[in-house]
C-alpha positions in Angstrom: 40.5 28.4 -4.6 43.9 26.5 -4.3 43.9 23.9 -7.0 45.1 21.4 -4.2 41.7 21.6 -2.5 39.9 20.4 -5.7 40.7 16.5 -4.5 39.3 17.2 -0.8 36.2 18.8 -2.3 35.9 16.2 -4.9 36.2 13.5 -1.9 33.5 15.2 0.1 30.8 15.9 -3.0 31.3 11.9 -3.1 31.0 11.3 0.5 27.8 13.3 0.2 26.2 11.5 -2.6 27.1 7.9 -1.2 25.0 9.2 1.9 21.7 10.1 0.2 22.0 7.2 -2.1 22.0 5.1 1.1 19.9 7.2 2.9 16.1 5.0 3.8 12.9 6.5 4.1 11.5 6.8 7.9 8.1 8.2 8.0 6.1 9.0 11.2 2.3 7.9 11.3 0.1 11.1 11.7 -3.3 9.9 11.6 -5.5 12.5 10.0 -9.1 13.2 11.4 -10.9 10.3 10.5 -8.4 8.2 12.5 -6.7 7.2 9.0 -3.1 7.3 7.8 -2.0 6.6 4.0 1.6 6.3 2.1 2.8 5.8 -0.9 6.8 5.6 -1.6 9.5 4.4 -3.9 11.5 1.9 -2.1 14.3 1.6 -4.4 16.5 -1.5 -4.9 18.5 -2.7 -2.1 16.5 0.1 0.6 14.1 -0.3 2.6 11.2 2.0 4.4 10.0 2.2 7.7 6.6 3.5 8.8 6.5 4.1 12.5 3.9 5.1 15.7 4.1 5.2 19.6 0.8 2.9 19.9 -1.3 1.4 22.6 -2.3 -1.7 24.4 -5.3 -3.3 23.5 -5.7 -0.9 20.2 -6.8 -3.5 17.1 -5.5 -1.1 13.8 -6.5 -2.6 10.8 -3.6 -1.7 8.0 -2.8 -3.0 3.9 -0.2 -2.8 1.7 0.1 -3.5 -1.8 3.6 -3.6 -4.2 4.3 -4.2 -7.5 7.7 -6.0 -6.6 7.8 -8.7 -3.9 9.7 -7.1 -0.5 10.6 -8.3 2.7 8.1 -6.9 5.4 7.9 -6.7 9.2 5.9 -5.0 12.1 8.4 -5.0 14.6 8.9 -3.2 18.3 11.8 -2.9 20.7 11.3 -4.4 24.2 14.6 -3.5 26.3 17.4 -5.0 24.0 14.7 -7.5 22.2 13.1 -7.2 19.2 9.1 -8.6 19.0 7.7 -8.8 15.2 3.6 -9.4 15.5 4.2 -9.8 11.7 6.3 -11.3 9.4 6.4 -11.9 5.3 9.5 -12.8 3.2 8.5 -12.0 -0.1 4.9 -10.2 -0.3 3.5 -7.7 -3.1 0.7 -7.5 -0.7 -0.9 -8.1 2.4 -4.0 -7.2 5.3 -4.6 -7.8 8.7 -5.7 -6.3 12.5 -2.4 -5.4 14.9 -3.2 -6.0 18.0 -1.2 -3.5 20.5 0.2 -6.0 23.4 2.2 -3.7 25.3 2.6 0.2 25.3 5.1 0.6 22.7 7.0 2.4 19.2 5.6 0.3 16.6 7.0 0.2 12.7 6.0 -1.4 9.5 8.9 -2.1 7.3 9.7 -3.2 4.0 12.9 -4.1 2.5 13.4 -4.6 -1.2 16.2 -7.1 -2.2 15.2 -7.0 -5.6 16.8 -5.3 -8.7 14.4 -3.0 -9.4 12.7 -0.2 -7.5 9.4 -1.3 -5.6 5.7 1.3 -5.7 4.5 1.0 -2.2 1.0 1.8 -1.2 0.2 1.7 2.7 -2.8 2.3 4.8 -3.7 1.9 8.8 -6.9 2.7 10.4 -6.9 3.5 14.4 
């Protein structure tokens, strides 16, 4: 290896870390038998985490989340260009309730934590 490459390889190993560093967690909702889905994540300072499912109209999912740092959270769908949120929280270390499915749709749960420290996350949905 040329000793002039060392800079351009240097520059990408950094590229590459930036990237995972800023890299958020997407998870898909796989619901096991009993019609149940659970999660548990890091969401580290500044990131966020997104929890997402193609759902139903007229489905009523029952779902909780606890943290042990207070993070911004959303339930959120896309309809054409506009963005619906059933739920909304600024700064919550928990909270429960019933979705109710309005329209046929990709449906997410999100947190974001603009805090200093890293966030535990615990989630759970019933269908």
């Amino acid at each position: 290896m040329k000793i002039t490459m060392i800079p351009t390889l240097l520059a990408g190993a950094a590229m590459l870390m930036i990237a995972v560093q800023a890299r958020a967690e997407l998870v898909e909702i796989r619901f096991n038998e009993q019609g149940r889905f659970e999660h548990s994540a890091t969401v580290a300072a500044g990131k966020f985490v997104e929890i997402c499912s193609k759902l139903t109209k007229g489905q009523a999912l029952p779902w909780t989340f606890k943290s042990d740092q207070p993070m911004q959270f959303n339930i959120h769908y896309h309809e054409d260009k506009k963005v619906e949120f059933p739920a909304k929280l600024q700064s919550a270390t928990s909270a429960e309730a019933r979705l109710e499915v309005p329209i046929d749709q990709h449906y997410c749960w999100m947190w974001a934590n603009k805090g200093s420290t890293d966030a535990q996350l615990t989630f759970s949905v019933q269908k």
